[in-house]
N, CA, C and O atoms as CSV, one atom per row, in Angstrom:
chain,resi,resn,atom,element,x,y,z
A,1,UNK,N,N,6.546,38.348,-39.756
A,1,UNK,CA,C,6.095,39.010,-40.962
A,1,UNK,C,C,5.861,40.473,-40.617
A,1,UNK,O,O,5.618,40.745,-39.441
A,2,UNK,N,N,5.905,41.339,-41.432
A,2,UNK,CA,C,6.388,42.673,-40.649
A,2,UNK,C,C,5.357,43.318,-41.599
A,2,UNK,O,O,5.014,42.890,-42.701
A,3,UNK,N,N,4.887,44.531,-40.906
A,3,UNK,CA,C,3.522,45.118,-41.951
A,3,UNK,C,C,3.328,44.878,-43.033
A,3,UNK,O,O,2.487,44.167,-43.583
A,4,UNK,N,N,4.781,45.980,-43.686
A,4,UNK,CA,C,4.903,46.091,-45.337
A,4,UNK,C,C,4.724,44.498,-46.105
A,4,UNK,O,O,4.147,44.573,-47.190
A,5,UNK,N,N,5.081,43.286,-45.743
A,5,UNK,CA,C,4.824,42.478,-46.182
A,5,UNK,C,C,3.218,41.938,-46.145
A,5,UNK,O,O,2.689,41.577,-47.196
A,6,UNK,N,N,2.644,41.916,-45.149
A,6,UNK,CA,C,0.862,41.857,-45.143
A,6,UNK,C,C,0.545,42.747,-45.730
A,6,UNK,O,O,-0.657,42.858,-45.974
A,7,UNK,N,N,1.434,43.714,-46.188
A,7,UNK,CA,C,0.089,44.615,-46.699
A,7,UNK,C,C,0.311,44.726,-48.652
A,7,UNK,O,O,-0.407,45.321,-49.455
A,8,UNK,N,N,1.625,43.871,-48.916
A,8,UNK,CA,C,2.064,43.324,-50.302
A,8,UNK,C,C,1.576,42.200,-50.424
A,8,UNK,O,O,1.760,41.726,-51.546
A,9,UNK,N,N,0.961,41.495,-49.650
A,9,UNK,CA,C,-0.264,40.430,-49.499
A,9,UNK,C,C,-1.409,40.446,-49.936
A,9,UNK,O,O,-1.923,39.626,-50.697
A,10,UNK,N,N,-2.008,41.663,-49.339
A,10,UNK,CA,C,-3.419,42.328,-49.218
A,10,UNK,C,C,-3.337,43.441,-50.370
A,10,UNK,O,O,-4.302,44.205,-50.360
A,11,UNK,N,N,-2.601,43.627,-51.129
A,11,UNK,CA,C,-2.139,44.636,-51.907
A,11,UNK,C,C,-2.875,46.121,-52.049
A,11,UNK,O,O,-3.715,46.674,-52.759
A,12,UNK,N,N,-1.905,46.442,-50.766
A,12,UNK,CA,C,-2.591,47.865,-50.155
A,12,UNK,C,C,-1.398,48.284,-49.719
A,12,UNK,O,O,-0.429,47.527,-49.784
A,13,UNK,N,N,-1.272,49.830,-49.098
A,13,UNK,CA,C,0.074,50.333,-49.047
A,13,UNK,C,C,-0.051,49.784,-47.295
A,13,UNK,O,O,-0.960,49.274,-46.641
A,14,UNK,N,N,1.368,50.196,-46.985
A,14,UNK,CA,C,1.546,49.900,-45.744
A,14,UNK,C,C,1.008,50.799,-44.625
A,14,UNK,O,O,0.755,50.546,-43.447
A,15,UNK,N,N,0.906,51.951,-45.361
A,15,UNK,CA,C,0.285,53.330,-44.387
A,15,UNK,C,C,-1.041,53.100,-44.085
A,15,UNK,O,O,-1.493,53.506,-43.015
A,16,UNK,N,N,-2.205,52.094,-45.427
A,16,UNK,CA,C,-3.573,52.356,-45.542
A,16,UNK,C,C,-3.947,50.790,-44.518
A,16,UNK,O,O,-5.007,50.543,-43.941
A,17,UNK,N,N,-2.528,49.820,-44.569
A,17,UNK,CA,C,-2.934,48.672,-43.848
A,17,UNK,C,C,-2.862,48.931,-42.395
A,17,UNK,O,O,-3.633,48.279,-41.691
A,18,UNK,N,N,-1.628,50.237,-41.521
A,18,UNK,CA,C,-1.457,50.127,-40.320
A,18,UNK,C,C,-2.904,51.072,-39.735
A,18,UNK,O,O,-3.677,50.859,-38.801
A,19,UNK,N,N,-2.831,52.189,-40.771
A,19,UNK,CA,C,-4.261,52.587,-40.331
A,19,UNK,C,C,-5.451,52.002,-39.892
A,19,UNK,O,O,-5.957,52.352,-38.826
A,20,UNK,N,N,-6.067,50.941,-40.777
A,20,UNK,CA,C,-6.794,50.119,-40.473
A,20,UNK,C,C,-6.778,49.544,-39.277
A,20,UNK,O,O,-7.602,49.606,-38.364
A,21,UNK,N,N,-5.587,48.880,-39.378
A,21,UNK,CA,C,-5.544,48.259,-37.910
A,21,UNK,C,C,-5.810,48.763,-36.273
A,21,UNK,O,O,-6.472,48.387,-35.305
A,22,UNK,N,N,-5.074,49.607,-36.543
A,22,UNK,CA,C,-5.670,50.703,-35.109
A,22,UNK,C,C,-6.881,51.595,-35.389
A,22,UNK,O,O,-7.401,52.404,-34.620
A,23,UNK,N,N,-7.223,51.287,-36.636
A,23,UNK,CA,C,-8.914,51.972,-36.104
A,23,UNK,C,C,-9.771,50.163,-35.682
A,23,UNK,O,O,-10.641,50.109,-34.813
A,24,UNK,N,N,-9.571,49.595,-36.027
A,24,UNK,CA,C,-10.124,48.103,-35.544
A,24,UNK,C,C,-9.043,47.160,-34.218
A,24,UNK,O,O,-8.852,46.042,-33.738
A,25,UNK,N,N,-8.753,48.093,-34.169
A,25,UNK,CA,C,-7.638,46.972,-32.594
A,25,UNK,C,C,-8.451,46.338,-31.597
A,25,UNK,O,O,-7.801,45.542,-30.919
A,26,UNK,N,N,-9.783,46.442,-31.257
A,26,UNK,CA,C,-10.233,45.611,-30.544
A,26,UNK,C,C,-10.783,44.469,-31.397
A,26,UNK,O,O,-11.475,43.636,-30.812
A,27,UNK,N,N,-10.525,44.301,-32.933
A,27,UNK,CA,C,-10.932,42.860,-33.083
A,27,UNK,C,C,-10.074,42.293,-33.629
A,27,UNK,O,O,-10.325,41.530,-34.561
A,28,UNK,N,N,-8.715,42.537,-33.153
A,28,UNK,CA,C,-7.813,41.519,-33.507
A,28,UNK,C,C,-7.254,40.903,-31.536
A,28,UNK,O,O,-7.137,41.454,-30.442
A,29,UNK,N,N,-7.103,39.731,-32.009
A,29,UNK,CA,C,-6.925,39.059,-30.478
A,29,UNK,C,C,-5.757,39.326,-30.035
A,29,UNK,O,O,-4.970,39.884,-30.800
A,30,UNK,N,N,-5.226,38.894,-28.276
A,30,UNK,CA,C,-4.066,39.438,-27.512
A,30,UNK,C,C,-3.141,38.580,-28.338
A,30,UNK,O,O,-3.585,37.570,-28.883
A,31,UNK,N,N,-1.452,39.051,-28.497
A,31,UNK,CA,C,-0.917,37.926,-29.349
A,31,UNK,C,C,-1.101,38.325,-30.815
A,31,UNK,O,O,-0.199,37.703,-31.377
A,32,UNK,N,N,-1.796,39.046,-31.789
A,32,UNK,CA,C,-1.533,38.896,-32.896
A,32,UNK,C,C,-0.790,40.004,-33.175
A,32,UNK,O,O,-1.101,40.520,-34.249
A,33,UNK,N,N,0.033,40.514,-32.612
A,33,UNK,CA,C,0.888,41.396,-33.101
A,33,UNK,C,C,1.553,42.367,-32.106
A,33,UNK,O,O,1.104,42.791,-31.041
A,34,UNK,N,N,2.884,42.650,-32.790
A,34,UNK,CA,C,3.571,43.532,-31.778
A,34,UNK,C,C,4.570,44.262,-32.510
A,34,UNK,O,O,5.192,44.055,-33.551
A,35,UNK,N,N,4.533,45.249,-31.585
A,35,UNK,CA,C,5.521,46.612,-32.741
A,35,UNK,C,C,7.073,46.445,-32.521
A,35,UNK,O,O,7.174,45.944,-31.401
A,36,UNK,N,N,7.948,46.571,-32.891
A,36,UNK,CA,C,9.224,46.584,-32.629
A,36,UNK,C,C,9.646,47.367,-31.409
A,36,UNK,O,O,8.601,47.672,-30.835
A,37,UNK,N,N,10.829,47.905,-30.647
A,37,UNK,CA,C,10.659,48.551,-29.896
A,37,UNK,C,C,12.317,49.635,-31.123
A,37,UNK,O,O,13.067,49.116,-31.950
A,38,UNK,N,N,12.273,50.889,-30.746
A,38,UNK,CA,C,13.309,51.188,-31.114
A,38,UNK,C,C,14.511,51.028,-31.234
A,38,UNK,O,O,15.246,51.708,-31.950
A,39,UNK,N,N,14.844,50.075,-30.515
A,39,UNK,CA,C,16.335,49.198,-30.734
A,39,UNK,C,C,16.006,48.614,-31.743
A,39,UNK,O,O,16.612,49.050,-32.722
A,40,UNK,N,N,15.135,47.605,-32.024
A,40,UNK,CA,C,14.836,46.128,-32.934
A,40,UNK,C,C,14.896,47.314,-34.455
A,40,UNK,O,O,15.468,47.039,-35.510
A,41,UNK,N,N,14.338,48.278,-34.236
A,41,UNK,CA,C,13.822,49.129,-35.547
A,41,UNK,C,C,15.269,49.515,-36.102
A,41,UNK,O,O,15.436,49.661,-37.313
A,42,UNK,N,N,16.345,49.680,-35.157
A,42,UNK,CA,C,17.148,50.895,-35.294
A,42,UNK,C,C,18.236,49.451,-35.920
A,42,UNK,O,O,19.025,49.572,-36.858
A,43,UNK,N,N,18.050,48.391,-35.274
A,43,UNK,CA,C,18.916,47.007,-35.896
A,43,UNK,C,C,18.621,46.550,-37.293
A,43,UNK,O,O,19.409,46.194,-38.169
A,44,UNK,N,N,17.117,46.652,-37.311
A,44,UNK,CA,C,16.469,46.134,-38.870
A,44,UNK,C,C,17.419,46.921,-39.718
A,44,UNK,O,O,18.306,46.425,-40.413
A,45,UNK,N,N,17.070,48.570,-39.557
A,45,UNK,CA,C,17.651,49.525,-40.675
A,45,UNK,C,C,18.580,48.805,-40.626
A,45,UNK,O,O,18.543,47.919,-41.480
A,46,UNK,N,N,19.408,48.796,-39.992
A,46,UNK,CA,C,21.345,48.773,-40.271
A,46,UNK,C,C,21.295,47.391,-41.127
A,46,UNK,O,O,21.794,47.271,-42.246
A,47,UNK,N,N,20.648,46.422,-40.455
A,47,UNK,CA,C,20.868,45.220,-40.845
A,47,UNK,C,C,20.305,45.216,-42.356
A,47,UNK,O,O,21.125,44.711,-43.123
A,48,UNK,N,N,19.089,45.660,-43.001
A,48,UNK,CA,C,18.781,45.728,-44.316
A,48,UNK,C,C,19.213,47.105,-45.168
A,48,UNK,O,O,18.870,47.296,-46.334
A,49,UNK,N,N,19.715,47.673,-44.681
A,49,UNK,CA,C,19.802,49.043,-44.984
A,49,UNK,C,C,18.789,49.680,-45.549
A,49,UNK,O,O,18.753,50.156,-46.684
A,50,UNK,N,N,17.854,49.680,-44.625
A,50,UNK,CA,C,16.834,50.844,-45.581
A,50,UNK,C,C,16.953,52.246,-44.799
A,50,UNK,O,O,17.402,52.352,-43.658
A,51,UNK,N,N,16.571,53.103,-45.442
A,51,UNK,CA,C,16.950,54.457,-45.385
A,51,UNK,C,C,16.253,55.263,-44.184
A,51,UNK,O,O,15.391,54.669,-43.536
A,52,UNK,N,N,16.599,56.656,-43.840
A,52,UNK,CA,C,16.383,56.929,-42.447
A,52,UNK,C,C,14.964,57.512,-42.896
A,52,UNK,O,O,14.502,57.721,-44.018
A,53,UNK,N,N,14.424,57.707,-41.570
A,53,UNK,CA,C,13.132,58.533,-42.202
A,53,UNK,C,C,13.016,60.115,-42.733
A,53,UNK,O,O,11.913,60.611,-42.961
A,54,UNK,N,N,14.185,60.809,-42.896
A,54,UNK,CA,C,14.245,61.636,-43.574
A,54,UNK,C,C,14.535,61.750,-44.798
A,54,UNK,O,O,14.581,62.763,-45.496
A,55,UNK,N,N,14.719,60.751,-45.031
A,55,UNK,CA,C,15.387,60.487,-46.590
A,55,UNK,C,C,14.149,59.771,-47.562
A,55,UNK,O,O,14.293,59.240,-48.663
A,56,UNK,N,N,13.226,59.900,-46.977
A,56,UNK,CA,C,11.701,58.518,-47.625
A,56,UNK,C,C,11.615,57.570,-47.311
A,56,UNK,O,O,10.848,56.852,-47.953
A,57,UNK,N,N,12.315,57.010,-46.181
A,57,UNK,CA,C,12.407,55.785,-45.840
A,57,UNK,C,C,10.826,55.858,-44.714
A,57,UNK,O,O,9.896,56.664,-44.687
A,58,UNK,N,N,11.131,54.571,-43.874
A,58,UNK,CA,C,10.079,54.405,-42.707
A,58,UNK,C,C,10.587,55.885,-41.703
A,58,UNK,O,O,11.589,56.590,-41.585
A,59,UNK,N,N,9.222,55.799,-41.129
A,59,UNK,CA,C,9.133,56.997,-40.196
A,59,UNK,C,C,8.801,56.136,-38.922
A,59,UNK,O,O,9.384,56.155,-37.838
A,60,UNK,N,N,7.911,55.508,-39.246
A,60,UNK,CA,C,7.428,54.744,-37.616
A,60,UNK,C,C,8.108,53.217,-37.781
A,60,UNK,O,O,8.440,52.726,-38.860
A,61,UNK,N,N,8.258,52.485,-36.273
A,61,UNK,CA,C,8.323,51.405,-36.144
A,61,UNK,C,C,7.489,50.602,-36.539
A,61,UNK,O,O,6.314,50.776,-36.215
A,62,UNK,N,N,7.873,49.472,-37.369
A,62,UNK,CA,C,6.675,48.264,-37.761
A,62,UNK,C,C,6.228,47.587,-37.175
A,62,UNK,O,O,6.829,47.304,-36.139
A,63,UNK,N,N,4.892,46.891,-37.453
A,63,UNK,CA,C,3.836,46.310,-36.473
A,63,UNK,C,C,4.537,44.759,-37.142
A,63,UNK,O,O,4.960,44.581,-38.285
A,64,UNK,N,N,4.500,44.119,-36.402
A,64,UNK,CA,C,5.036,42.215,-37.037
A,64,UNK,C,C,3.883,41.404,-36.564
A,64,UNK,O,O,3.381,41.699,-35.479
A,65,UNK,N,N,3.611,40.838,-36.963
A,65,UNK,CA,C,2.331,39.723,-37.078
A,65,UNK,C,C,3.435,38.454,-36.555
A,65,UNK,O,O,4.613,38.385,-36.907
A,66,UNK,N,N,2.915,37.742,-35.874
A,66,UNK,CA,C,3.325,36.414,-35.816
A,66,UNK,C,C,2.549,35.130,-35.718
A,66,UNK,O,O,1.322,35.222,-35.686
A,67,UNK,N,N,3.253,33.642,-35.654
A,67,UNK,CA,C,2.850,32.729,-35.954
A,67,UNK,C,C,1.149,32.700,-36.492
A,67,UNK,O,O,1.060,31.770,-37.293
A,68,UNK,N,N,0.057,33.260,-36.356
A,68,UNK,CA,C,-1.069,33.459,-36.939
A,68,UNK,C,C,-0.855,33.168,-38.249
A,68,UNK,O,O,-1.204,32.065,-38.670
A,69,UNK,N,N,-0.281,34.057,-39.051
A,69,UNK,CA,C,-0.104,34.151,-39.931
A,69,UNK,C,C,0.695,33.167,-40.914
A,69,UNK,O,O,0.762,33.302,-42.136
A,70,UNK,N,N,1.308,32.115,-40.121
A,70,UNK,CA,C,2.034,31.229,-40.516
A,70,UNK,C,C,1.239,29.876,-40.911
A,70,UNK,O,O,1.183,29.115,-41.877
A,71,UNK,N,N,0.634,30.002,-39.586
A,71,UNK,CA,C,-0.553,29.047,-39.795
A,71,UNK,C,C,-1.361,28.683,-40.444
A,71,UNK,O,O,-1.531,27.514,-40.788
A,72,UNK,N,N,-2.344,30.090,-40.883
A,72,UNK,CA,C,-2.834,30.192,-41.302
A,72,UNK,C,C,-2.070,30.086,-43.324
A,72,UNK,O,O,-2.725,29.396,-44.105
A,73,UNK,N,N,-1.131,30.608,-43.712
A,73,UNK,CA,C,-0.964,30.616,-44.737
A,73,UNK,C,C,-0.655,28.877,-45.235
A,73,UNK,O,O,-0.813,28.428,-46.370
A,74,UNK,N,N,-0.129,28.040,-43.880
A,74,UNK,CA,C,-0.123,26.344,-44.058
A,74,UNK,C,C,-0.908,25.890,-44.326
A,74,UNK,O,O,-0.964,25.125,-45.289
A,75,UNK,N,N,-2.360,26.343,-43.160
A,75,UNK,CA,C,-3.716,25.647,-43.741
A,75,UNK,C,C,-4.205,25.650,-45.116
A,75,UNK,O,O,-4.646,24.660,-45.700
A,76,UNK,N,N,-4.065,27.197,-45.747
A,76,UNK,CA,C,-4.570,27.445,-47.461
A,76,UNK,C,C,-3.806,26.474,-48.059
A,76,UNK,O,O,-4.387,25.702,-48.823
A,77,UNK,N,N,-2.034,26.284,-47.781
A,77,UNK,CA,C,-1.610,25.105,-48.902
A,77,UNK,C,C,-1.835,24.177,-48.646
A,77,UNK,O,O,-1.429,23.541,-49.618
A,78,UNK,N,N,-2.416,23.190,-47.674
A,78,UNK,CA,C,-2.757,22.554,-47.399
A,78,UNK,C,C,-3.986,21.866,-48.349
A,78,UNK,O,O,-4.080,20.778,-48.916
A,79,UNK,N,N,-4.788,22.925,-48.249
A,79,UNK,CA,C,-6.069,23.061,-48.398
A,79,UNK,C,C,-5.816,22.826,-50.170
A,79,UNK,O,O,-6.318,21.780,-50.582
A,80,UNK,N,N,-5.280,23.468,-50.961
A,80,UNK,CA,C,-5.074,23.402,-52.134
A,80,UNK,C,C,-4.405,22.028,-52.523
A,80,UNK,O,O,-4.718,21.607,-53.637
A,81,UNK,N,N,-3.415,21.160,-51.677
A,81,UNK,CA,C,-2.941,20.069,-51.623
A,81,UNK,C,C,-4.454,19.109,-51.661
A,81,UNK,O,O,-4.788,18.293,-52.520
A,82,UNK,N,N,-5.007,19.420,-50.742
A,82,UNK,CA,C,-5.974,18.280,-50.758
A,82,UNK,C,C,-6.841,18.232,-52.181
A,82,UNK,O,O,-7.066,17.264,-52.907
A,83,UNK,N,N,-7.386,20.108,-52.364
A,83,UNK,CA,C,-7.958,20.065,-53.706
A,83,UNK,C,C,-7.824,19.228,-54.682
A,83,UNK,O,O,-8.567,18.424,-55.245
A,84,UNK,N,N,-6.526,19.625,-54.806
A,84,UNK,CA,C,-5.924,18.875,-56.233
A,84,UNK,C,C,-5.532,17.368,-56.294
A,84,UNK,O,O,-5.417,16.666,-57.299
A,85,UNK,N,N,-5.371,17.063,-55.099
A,85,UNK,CA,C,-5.384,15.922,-55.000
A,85,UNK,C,C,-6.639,14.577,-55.538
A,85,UNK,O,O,-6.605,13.599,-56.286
A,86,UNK,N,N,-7.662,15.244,-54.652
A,86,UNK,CA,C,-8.916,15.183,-54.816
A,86,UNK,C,C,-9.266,14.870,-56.191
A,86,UNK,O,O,-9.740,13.788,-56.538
A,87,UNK,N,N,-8.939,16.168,-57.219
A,87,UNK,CA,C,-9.496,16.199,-58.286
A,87,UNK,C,C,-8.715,15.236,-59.170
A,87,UNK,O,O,-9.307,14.872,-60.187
A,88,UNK,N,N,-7.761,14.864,-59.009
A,88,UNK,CA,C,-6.944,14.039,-59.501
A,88,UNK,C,C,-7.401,12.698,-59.719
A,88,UNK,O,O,-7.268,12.126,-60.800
A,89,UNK,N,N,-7.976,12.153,-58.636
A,89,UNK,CA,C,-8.079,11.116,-58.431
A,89,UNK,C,C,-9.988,11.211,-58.881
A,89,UNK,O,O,-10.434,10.203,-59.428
A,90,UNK,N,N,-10.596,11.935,-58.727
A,90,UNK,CA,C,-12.093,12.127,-59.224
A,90,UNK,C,C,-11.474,12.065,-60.980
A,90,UNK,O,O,-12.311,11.393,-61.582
A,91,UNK,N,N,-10.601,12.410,-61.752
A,91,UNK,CA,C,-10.318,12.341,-63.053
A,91,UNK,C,C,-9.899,10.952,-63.579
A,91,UNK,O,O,-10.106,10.531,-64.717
A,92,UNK,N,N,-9.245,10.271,-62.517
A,92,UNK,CA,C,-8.968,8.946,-62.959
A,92,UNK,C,C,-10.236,8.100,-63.302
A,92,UNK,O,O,-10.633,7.490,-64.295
A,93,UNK,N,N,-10.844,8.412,-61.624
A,93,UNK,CA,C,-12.166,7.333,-61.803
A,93,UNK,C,C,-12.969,8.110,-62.891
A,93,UNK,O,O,-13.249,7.494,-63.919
A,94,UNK,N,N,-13.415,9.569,-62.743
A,94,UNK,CA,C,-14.331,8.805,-64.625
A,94,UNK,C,C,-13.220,9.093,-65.528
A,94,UNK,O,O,-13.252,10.306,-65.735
A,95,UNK,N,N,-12.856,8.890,-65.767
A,95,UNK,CA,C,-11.455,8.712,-66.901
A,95,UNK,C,C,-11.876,6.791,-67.178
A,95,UNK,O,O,-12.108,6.346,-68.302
A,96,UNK,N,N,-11.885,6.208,-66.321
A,96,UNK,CA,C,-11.552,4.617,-66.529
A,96,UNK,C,C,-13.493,4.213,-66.610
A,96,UNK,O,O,-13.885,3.146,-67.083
A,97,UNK,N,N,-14.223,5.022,-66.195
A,97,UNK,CA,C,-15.714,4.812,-66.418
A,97,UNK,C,C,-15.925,5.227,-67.646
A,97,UNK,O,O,-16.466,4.438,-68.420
A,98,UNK,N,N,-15.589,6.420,-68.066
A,98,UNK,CA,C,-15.806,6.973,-69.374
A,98,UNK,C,C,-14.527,7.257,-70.452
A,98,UNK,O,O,-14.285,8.353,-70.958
A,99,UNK,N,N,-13.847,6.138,-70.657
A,99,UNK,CA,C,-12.572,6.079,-71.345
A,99,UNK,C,C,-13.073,7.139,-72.819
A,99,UNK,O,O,-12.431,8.038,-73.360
A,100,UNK,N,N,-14.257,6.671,-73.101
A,100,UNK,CA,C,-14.371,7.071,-74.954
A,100,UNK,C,C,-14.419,8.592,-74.475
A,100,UNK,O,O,-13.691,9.189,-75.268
A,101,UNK,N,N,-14.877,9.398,-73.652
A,101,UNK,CA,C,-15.088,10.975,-73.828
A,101,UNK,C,C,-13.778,11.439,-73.054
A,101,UNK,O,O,-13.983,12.193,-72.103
A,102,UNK,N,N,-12.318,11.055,-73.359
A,102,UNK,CA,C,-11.043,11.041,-72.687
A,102,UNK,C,C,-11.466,12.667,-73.143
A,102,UNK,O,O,-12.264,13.273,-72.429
A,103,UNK,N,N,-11.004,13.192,-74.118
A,103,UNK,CA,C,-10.602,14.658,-74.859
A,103,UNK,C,C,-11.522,15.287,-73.714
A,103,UNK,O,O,-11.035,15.766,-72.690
A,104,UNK,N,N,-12.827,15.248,-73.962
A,104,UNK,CA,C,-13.948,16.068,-73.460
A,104,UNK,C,C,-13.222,16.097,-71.795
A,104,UNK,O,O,-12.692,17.188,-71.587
A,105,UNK,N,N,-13.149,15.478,-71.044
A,105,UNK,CA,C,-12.570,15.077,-69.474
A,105,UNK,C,C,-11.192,16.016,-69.358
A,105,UNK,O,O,-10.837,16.648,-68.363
A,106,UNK,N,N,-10.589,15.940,-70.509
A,106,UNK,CA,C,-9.436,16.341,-70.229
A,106,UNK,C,C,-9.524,18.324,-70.000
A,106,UNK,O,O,-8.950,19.088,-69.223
A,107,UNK,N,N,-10.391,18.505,-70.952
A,107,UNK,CA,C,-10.799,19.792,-70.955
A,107,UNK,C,C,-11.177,20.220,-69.480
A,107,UNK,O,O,-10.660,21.132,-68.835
A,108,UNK,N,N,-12.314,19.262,-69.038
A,108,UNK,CA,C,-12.934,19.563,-67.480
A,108,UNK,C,C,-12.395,19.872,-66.672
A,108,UNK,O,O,-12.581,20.887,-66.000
A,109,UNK,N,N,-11.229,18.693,-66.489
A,109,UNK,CA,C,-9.870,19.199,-65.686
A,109,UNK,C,C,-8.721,19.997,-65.502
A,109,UNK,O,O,-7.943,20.359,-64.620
A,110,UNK,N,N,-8.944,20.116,-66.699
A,110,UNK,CA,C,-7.944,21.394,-67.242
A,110,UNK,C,C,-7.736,22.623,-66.353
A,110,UNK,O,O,-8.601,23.499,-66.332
A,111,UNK,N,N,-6.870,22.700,-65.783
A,111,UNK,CA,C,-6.304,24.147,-64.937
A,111,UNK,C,C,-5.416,24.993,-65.245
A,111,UNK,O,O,-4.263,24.687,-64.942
A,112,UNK,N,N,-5.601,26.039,-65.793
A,112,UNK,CA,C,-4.611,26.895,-66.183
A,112,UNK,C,C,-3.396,27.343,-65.201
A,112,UNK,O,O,-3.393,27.575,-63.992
A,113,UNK,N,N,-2.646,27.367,-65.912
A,113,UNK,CA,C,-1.120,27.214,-65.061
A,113,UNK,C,C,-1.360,28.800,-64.018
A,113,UNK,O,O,-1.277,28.850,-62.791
A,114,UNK,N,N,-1.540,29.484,-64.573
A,114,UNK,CA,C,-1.849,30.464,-63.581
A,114,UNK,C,C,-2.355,30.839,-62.095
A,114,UNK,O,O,-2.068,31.658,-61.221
A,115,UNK,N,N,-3.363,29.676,-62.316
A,115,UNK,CA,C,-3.940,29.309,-61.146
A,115,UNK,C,C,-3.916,27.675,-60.102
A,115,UNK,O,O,-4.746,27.175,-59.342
A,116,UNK,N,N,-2.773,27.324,-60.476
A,116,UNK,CA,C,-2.377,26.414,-59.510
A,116,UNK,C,C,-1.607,26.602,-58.585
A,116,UNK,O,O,-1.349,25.689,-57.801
């Protein structure tokens, strides 16, 4: 995962996310990240074509995050898997305890599509 993408995550520019980081580099651990070296940088361009740094494109090499970040984004769906799961099954059982207040229940559970 390569800056500009953590920082379209965190929805912050990429300049205000690398900053950060090197004013806080001693509290991120050995392993969470590493910069390209100028070959890898000079392959990306060609390979995506983004533009040179005179033209508005990148000026510096990008910082890439690895597996951390992978992990971590598994655990959250995970985590939302179980949620809903959860609640699913908490809707059945009082659903079948309290059949007559179905409407009212249905409301409770109710999740707007937005946020699933």
């Amino acid at each position: 995962m390569l800056d500009e993408d953590l920082a379209v995550l965190y929805g912050v520019e990429t300049r205000v996310l690398v900053l950060q980081v090197k004013r806080n580099i001693k509290r991120f651990p050995d392993g969470f990240m590493f910069q390209l070296s100028a070959q890898e940088f000079s392959d990306l361009k060609s390979q995506f074509v983004i533009s040179s740094g005179g033209h508005g494109g990148r000026r510096n090499r990008p910082l890439v995050e690895i597996m951390r970040v992978f992990v971590e984004l598994r655990r959250i769906a995970a985590s939302y898997s179980a949620i809903e799961e959860r609640l699913e099954e908490l809707e059945r059982e009082t659903g079948a305890k309290l059949g007559h207040h179905d409407e009212q229940l249905k409301q409770i559970f109710r999740v707007p599509e937005g946020e699933r």
